[in-house]
MARMARRO-655307 format. One record per atom (N, C-alpha, C): atom name; x, y, z. Coordinates in nm, 4 decimals. Layout:
<atoms>
> CA, X, Y, Z
...
</atoms>
This chain:
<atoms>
> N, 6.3199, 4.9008, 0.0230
> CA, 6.3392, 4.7598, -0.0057
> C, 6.2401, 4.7140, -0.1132
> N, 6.1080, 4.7637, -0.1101
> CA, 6.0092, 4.7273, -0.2009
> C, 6.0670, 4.8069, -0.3571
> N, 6.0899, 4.9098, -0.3329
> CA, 6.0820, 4.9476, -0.4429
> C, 6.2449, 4.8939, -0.5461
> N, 6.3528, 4.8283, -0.4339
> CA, 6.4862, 4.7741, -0.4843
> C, 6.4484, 4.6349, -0.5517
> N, 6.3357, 4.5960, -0.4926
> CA, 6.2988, 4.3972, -0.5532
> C, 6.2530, 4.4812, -0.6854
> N, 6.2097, 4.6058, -0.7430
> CA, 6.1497, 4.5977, -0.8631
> C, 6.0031, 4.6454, -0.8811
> N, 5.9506, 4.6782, -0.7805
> CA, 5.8269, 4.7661, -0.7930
> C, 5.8123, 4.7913, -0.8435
> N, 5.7458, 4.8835, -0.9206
> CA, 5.6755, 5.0270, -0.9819
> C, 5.5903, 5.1204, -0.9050
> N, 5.7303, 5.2241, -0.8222
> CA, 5.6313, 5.3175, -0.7744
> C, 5.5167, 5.4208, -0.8516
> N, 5.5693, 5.4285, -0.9795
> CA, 5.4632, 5.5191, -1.0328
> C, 5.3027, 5.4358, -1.0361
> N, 5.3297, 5.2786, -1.0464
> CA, 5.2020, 5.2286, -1.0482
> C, 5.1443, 5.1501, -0.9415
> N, 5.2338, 5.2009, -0.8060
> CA, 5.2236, 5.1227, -0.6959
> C, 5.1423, 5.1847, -0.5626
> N, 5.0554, 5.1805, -0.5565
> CA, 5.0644, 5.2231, -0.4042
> C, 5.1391, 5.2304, -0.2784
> N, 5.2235, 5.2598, -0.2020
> CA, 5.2712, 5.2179, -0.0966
> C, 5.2364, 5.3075, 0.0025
> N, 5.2314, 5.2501, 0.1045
> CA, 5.2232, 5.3099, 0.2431
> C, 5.2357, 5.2346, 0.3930
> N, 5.2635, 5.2707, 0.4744
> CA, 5.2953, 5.1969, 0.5881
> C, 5.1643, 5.1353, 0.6493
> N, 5.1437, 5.0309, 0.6671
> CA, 5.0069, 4.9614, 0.6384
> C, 4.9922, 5.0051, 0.8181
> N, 5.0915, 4.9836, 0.8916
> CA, 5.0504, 5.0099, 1.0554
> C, 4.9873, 5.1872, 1.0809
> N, 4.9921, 5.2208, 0.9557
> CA, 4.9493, 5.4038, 0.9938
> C, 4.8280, 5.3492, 0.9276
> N, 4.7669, 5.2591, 0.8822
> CA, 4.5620, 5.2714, 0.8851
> C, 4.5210, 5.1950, 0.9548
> N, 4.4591, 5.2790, 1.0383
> CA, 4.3980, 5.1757, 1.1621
> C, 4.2849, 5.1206, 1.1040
> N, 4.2123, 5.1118, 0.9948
> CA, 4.1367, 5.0019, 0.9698
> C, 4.1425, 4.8720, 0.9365
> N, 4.2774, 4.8346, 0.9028
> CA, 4.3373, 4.7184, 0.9056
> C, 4.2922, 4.6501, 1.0792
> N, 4.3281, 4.7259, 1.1521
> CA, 4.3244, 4.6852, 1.2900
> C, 4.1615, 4.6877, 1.3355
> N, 4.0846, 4.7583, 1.2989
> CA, 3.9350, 4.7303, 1.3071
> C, 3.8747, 4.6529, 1.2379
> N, 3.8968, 4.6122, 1.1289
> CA, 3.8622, 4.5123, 1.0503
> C, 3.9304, 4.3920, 1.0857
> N, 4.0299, 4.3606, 1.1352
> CA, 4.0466, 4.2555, 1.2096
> C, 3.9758, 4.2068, 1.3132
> N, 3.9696, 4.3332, 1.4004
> CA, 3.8918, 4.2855, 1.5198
> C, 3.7409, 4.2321, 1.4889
> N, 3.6550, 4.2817, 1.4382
> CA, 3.5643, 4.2243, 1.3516
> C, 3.5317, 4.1339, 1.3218
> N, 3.6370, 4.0678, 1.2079
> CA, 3.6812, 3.9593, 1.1658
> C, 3.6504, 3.8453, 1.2792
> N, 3.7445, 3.8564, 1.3422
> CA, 3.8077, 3.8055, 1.4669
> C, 3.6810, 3.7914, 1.5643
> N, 3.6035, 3.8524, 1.5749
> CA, 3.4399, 3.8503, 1.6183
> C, 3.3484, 3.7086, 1.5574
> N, 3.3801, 3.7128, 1.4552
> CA, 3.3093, 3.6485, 1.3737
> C, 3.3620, 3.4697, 1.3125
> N, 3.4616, 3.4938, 1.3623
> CA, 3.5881, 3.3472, 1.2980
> C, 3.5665, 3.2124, 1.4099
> N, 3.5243, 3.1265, 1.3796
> CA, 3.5340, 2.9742, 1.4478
> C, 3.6271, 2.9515, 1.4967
> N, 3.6727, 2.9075, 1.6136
> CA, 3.7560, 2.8790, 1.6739
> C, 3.8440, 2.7385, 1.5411
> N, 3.7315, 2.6613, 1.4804
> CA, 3.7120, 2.4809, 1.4179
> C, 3.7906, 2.5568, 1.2508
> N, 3.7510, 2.7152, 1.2280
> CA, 3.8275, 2.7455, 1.1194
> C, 3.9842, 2.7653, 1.1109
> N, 3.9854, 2.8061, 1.2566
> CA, 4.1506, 2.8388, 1.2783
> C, 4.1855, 2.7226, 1.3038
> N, 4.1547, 2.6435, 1.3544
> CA, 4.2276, 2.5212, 1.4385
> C, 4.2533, 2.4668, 1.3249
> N, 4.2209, 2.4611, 1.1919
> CA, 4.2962, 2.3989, 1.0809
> C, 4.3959, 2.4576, 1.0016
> N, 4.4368, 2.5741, 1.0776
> CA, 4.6197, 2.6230, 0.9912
> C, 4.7212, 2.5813, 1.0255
> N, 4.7635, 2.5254, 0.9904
> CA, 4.8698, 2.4283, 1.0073
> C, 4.9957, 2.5224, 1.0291
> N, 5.0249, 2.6375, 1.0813
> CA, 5.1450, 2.6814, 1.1149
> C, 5.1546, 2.6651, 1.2770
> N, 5.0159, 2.6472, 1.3214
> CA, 5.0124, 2.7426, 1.4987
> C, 5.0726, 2.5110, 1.5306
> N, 4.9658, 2.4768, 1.4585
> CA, 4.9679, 2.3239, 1.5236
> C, 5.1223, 2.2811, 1.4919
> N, 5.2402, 2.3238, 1.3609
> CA, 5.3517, 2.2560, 1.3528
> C, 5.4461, 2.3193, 1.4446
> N, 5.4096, 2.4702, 1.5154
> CA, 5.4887, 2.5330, 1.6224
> C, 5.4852, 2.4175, 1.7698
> N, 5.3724, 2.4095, 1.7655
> CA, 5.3350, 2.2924, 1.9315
> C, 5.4172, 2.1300, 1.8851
> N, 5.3790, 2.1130, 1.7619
> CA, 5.4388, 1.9706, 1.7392
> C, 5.6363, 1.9928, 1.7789
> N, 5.6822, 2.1219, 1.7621
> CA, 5.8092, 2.1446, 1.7465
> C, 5.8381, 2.1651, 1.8460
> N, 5.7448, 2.1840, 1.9665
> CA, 5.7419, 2.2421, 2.0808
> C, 5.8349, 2.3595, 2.1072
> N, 5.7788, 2.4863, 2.0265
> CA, 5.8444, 2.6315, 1.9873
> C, 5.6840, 2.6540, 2.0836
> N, 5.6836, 2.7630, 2.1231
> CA, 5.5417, 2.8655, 2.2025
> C, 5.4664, 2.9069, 2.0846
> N, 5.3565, 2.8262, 2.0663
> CA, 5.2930, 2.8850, 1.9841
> C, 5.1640, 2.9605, 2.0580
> N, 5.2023, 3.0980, 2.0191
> CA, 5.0890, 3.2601, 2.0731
> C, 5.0162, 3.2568, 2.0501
> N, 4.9233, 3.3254, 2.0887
> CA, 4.7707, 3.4050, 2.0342
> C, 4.8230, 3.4469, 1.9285
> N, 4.9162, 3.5114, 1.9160
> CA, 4.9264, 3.5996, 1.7884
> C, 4.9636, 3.5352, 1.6962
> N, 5.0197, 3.4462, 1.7007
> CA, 5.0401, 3.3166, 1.5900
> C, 4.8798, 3.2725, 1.5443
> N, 4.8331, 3.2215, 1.6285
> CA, 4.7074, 3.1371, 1.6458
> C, 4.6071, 3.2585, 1.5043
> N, 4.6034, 3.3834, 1.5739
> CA, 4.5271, 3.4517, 1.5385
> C, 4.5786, 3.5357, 1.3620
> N, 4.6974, 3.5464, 1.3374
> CA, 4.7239, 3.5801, 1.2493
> C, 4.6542, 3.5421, 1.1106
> N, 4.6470, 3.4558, 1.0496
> CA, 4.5196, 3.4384, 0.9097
> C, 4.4144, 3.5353, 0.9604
> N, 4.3677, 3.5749, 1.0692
> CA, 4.2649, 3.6552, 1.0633
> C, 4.2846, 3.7968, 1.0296
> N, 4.3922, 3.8375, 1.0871
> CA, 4.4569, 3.9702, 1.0109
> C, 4.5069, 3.9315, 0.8715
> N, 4.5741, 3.8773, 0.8697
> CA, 4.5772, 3.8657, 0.6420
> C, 4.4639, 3.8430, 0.6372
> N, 4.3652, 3.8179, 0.6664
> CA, 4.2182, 3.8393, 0.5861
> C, 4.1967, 3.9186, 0.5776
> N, 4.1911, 4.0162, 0.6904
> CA, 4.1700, 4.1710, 0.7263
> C, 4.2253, 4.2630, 0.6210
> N, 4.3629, 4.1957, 0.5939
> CA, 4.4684, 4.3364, 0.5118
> C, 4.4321, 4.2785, 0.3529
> N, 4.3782, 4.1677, 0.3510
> CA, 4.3238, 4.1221, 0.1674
> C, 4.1801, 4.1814, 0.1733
> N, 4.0816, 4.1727, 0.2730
> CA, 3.9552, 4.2381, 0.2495
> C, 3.9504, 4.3285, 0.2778
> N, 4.0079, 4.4263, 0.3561
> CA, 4.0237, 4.5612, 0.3474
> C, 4.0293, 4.6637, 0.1994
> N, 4.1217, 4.5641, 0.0900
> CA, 4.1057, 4.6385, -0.0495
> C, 3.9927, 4.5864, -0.1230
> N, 3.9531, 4.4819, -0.0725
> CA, 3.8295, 4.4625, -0.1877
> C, 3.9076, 4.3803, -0.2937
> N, 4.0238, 4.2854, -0.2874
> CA, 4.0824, 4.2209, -0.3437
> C, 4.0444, 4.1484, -0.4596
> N, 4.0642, 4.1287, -0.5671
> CA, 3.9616, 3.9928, -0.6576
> C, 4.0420, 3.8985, -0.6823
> N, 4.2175, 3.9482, -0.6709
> CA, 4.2509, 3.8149, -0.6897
> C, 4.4176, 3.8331, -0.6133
> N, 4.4707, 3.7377, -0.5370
> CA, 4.6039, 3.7468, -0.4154
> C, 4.6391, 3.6343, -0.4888
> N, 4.8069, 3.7190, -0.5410
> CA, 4.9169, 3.5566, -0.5378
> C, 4.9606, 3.5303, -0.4436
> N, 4.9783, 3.4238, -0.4218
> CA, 5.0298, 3.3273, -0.3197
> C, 5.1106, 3.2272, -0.3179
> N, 5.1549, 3.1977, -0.2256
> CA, 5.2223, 3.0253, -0.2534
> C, 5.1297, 2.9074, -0.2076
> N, 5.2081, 2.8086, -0.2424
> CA, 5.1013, 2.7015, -0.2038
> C, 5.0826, 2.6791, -0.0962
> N, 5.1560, 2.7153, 0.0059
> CA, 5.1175, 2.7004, 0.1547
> C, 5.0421, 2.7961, 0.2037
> N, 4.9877, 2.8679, 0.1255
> CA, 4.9102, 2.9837, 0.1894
> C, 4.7434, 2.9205, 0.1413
> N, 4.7398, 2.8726, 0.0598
> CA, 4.5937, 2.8111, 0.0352
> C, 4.5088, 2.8120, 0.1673
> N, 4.5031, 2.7473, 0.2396
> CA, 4.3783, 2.7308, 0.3860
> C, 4.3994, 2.8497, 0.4218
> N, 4.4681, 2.9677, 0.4195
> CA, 4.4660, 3.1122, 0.4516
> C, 4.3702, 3.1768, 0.3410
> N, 4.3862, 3.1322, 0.2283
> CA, 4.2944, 3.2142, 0.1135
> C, 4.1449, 3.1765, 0.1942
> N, 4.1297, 3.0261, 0.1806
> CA, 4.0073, 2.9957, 0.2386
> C, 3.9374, 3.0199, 0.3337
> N, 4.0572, 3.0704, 0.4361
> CA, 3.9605, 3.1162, 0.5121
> C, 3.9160, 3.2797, 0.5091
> N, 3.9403, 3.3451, 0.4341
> CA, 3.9677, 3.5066, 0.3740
> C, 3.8412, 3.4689, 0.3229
> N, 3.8165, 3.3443, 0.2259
> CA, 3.6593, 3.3590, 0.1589
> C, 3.5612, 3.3134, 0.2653
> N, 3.6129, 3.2087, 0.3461
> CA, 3.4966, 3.2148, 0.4253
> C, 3.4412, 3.3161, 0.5223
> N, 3.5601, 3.4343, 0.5093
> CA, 3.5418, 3.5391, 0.6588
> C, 3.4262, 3.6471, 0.5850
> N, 3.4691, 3.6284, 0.4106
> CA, 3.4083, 3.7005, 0.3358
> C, 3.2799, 3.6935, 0.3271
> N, 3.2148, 3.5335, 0.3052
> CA, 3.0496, 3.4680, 0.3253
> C, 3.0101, 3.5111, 0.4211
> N, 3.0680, 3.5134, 0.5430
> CA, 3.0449, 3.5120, 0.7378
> C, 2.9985, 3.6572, 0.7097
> N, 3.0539, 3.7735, 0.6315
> CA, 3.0258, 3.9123, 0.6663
> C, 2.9397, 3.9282, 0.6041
> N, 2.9184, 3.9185, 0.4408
> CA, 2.8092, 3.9069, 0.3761
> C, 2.6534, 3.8585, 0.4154
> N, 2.6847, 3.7500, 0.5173
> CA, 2.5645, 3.6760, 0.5625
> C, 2.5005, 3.7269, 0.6509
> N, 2.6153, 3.7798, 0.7432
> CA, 2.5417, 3.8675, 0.8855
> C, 2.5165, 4.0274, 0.8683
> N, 2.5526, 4.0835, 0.7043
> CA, 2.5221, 4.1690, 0.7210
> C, 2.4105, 4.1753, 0.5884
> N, 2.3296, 4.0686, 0.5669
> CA, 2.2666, 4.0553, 0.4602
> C, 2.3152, 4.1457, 0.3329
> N, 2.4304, 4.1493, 0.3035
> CA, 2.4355, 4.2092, 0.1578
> C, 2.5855, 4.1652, 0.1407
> N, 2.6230, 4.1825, 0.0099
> CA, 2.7509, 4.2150, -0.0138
> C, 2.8459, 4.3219, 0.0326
> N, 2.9187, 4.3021, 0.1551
> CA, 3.0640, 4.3840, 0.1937
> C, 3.1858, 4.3401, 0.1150
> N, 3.2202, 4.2237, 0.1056
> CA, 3.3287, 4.1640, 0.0792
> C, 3.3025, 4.0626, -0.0703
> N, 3.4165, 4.0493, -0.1668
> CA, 3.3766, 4.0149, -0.2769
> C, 3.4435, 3.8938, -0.2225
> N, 3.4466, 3.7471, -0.2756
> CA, 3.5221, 3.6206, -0.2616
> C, 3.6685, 3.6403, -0.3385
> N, 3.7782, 3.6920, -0.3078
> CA, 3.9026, 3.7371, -0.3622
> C, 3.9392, 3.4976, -0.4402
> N, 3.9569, 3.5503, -0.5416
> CA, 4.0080, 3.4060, -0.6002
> C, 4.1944, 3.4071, -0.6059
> N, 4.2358, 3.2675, -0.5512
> CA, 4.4009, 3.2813, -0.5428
> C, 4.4489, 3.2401, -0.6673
> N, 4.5624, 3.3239, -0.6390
> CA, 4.6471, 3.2876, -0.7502
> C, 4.8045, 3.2484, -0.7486
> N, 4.8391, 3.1046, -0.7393
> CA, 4.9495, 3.0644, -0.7177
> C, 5.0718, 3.0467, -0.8537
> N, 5.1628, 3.1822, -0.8606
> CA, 5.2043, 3.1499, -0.9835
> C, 5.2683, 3.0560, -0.9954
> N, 5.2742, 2.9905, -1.1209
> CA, 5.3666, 2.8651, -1.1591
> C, 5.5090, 2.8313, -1.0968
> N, 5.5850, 2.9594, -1.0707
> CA, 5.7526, 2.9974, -1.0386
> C, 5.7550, 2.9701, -0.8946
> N, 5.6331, 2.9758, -0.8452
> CA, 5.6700, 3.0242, -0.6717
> C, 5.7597, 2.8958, -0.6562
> N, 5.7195, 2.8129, -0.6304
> CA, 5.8140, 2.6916, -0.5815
> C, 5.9610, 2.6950, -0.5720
> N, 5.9651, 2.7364, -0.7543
> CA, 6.1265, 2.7598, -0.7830
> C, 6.2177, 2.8710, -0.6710
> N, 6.1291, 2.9868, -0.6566
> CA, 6.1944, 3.1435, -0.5774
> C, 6.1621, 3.1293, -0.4260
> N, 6.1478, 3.0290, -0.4055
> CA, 6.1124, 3.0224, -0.2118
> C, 6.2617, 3.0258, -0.1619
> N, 6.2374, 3.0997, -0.0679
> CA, 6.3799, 3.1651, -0.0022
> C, 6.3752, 3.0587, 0.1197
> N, 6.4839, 2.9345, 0.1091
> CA, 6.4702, 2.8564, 0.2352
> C, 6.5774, 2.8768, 0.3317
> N, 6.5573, 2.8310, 0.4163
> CA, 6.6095, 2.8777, 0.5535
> C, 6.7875, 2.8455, 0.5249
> N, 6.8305, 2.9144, 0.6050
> CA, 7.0337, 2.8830, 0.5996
> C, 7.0728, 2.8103, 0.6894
> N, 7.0122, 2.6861, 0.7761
> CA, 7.0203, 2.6052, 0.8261
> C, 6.9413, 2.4819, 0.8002
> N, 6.8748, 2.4609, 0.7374
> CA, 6.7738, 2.3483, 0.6707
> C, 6.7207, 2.4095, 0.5310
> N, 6.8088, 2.3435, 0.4458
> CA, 6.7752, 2.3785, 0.3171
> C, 6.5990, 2.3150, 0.2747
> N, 6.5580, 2.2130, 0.3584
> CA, 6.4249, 2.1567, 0.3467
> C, 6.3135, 2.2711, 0.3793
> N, 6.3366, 2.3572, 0.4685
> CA, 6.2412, 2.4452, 0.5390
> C, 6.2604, 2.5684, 0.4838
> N, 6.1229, 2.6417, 0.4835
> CA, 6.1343, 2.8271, 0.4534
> C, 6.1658, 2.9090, 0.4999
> N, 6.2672, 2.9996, 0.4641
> CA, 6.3108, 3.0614, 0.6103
> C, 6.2347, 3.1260, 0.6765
> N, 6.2640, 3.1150, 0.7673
> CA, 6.1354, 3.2225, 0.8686
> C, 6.1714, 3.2576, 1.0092
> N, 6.1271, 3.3883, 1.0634
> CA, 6.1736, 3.4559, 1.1670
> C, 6.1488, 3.3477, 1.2919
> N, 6.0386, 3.2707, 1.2587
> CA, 6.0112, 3.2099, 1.4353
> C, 6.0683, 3.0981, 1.3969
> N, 6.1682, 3.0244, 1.3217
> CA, 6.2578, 2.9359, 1.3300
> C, 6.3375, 2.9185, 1.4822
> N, 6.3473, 3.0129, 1.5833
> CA, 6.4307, 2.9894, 1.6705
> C, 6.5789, 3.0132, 1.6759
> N, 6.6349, 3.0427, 1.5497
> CA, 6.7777, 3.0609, 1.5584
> C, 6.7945, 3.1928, 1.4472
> N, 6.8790, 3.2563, 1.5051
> CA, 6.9045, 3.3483, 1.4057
> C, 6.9648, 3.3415, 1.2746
> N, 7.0334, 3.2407, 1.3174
> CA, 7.1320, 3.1648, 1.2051
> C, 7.0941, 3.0986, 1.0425
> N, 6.9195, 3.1016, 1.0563
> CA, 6.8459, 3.0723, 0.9972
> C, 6.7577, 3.1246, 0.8783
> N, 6.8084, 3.2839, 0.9205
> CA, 6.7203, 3.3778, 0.8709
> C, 6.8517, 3.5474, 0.8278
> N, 6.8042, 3.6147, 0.7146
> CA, 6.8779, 3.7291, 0.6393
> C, 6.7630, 3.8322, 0.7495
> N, 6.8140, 3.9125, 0.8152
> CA, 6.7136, 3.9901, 0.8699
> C, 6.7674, 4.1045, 0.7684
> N, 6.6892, 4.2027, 0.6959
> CA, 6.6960, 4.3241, 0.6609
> C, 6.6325, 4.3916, 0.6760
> N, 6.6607, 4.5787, 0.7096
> CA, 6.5721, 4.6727, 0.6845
> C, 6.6419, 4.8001, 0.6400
> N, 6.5613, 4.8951, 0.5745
> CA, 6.6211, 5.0415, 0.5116
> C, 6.7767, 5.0637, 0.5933
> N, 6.7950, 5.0248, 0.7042
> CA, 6.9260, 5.0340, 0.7317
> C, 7.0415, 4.9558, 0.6342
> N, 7.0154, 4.8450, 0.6069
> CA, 7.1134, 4.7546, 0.5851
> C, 7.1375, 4.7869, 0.3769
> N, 7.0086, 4.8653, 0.3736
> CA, 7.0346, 4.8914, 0.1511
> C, 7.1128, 4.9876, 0.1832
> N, 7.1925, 4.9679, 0.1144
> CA, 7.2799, 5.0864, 0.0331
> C, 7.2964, 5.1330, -0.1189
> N, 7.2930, 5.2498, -0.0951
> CA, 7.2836, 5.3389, -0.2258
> C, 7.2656, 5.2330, -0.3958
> N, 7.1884, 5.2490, -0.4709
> CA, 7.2107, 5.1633, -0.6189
> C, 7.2314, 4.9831, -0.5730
> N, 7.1831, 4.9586, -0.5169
> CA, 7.2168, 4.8210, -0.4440
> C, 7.0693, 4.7799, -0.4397
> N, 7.0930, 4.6604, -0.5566
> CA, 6.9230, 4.5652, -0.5860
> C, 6.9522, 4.4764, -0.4364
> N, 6.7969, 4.4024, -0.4150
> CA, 6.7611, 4.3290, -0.3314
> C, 6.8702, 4.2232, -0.3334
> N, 6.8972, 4.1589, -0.4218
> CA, 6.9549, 4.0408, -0.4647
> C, 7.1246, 4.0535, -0.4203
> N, 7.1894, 4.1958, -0.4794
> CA, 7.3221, 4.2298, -0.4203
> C, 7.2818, 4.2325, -0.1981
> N, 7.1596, 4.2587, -0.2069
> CA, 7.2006, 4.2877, -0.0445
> C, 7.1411, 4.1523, 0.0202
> N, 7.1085, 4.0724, 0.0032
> CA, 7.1187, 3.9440, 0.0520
> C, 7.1994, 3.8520, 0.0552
> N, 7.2501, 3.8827, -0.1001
> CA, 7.4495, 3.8184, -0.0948
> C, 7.5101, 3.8904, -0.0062
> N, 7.5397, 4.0080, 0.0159
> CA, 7.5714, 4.0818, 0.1162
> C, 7.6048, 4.0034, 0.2255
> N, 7.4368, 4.0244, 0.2322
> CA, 7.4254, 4.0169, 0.4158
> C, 7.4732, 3.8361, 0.4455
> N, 7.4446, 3.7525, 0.3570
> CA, 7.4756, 3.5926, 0.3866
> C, 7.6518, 3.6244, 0.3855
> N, 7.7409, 3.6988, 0.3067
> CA, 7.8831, 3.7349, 0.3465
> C, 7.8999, 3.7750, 0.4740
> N, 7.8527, 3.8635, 0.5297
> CA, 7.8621, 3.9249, 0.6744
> C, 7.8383, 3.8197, 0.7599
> N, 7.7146, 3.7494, 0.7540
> CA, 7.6609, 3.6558, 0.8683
> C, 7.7380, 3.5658, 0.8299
> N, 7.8438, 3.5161, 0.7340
> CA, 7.9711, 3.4028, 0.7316
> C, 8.0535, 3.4528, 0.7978
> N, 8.0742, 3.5695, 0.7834
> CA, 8.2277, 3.6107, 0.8091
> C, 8.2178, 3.6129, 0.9730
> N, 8.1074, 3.6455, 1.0547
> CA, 8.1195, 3.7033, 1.1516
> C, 8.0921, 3.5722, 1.2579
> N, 8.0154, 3.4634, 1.1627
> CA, 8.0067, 3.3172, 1.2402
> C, 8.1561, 3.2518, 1.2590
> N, 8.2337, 3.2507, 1.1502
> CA, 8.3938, 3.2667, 1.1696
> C, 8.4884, 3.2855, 1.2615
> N, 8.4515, 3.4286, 1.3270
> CA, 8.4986, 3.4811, 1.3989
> C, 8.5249, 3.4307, 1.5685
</atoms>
């Protein structure tokens, strides 16, 4: 799928990020070290409770793992969208927090970078054209689920999302 949106494997790294367990130790870490007063200001866990959807630990806790998987490379600079901002911030503050307690430089301050386009290419949901789509929306109806099952042969990203929004018409139809 990565490499159908347009990659460059020759200049890409890839690998299955759940086969390095230092992602997962460096979280925990992290996660050692993180304010309860830093998280309590991401605004995804608080608009799940306002919606009254279950918002998890693992919701709650997630910015602390994307910090984990951006400071893990030693990042200098992550595009983003604009809703990801208080996630960058807190990636730099997890960055100061490690630096400080471990008197030296571990972690560099990664600076964001929100390209100009994002706004335009946000993939919004197929039931509220206002909202982004997203898996914990609650309805399936809402969301293109894909994986290596669903590409087929010479088939860009773009053909298999038209695709798949044909299938999920045809079969709501039914």
């Amino acid at each position: 799928m990565v490499l159908a949106s347009g990659v460059d494997g020759e200049r890409s790294h890839l690998f299955v990020q759940s086969a390095v367990p230092y992602h997962l130790k460096l979280y925990w870490i992290l996660s050692c070290c993180t304010s309860n007063n830093w998280i309590n200001r991401m605004p995804q866990y608080k608009q799940k409770q306002r919606e009254g959807i279950m918002a998890t630990l693992g919701l709650y806790t997630y910015p602390v793992l994307m910090a984990a998987d951006v400071l893990a490379y030693n990042a200098q600079m992550v595009p983003v969208g604009e809703d990801q901002k208080l996630h960058m911030e807190l990636v730099r503050l997890l960055a100061d927090r490690m630096n400080q307690l471990c008197k030296r430089e571990i972690f560099n301050r990664p600076e964001l970078f929100i390209p100009p386009y994002v706004a335009e290419y946000r993939v919004m949901s197929l039931q509220d054209g206002t909202k982004k789509m997203s898996k914990s929306s609650g309805t399936e109806d809402s969301i293109i689920s894909v994986s290596y099952t669903h590409l087929r042969a010479h088939e860009t990203s773009l053909h298999l999302v038209c695709r798949l929004l044909l299938e999920k018409k045809k079969k709501k139809k039914k």
